[in-house]
C-alpha positions in Angstrom: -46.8 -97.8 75.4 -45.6 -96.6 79.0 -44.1 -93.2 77.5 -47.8 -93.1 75.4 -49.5 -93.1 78.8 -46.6 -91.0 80.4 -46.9 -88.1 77.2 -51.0 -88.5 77.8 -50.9 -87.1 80.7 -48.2 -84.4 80.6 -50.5 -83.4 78.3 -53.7 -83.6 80.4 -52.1 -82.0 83.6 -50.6 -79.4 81.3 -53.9 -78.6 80.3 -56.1 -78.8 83.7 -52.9 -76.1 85.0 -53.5 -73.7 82.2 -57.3 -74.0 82.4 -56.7 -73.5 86.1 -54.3 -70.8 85.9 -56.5 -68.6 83.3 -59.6 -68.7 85.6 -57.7 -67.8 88.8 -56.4 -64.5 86.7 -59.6 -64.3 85.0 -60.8 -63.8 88.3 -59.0 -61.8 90.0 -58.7 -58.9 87.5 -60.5 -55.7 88.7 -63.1 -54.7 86.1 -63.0 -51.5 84.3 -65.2 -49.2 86.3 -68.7 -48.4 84.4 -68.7 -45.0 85.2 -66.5 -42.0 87.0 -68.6 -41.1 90.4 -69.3 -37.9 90.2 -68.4 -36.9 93.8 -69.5 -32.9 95.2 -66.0 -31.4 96.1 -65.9 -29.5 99.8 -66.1 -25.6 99.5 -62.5 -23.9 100.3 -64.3 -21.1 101.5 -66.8 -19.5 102.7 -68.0 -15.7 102.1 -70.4 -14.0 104.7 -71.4 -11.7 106.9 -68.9 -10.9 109.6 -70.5 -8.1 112.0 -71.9 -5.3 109.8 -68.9 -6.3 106.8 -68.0 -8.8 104.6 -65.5 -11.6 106.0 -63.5 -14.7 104.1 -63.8 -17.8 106.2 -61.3 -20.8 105.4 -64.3 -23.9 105.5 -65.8 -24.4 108.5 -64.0 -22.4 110.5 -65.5 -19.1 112.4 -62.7 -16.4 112.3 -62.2 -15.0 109.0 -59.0 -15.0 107.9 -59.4 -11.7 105.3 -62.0 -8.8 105.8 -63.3 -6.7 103.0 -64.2 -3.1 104.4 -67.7 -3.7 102.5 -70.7 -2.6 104.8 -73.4 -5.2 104.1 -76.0 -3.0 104.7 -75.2 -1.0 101.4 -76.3 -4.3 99.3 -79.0 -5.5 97.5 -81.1 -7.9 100.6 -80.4 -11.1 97.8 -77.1 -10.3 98.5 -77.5 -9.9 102.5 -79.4 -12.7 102.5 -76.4 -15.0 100.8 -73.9 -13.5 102.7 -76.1 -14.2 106.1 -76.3 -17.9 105.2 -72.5 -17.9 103.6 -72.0 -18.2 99.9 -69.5 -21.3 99.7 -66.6 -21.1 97.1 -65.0 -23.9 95.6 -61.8 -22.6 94.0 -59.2 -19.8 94.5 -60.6 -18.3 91.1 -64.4 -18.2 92.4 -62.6 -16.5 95.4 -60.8 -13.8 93.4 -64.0 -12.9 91.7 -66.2 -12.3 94.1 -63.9 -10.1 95.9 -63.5 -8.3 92.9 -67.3 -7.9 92.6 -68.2 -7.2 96.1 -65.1 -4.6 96.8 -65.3 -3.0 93.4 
């Protein structure tokens, strides 16, 4: 009778600690996020008007670190008008191609 009592609750504890053990684990896992934040990456660069030609700013900064011997005042005003506010560029590829079509 005593090991009857003894196995009972072997039994019993062994089954409050797995009860116990699943819900700490259960609640501690980090759910899957619902959905990938769509966050705005920061411009690399910045094209704009630098005097009367065109300049290549590293973000944020104010000394251009590449000139293009483009007088502004030979462009369309939509394109003065981007350049005086800064057109920002997001990759070295969007760089490369609007050198290409403001020098060509």
């Amino acid at each position: 009778m005593a090991k009857k009592i003894v196995l009972i609750i072997f039994i019993v504890a062994t089954a409050f600690s797995v009860v116990q053990l699943s819900t700490s684990v259960i609640g501690t896992t980090t759910p899957p996020p619902d959905t990938v934040k769509a966050e705005t990456p920061s411009p690399l660069y910045t094209v704009k008007t630098y005097g009367d030609i065109i300049g290549i700013f590293h973000y944020g900064e104010d000394i251009p670190f590449r000139l293009l011997s483009v007088s502004t005042q030979s462009l369309p005003s939509q394109d003065i008008e981007s350049l005086n506010k800064g057109i920002p560029i997001y990759s070295d590829e969007d760089l490369f191609n609007i050198i290409e079509d403001f020098d060509s």
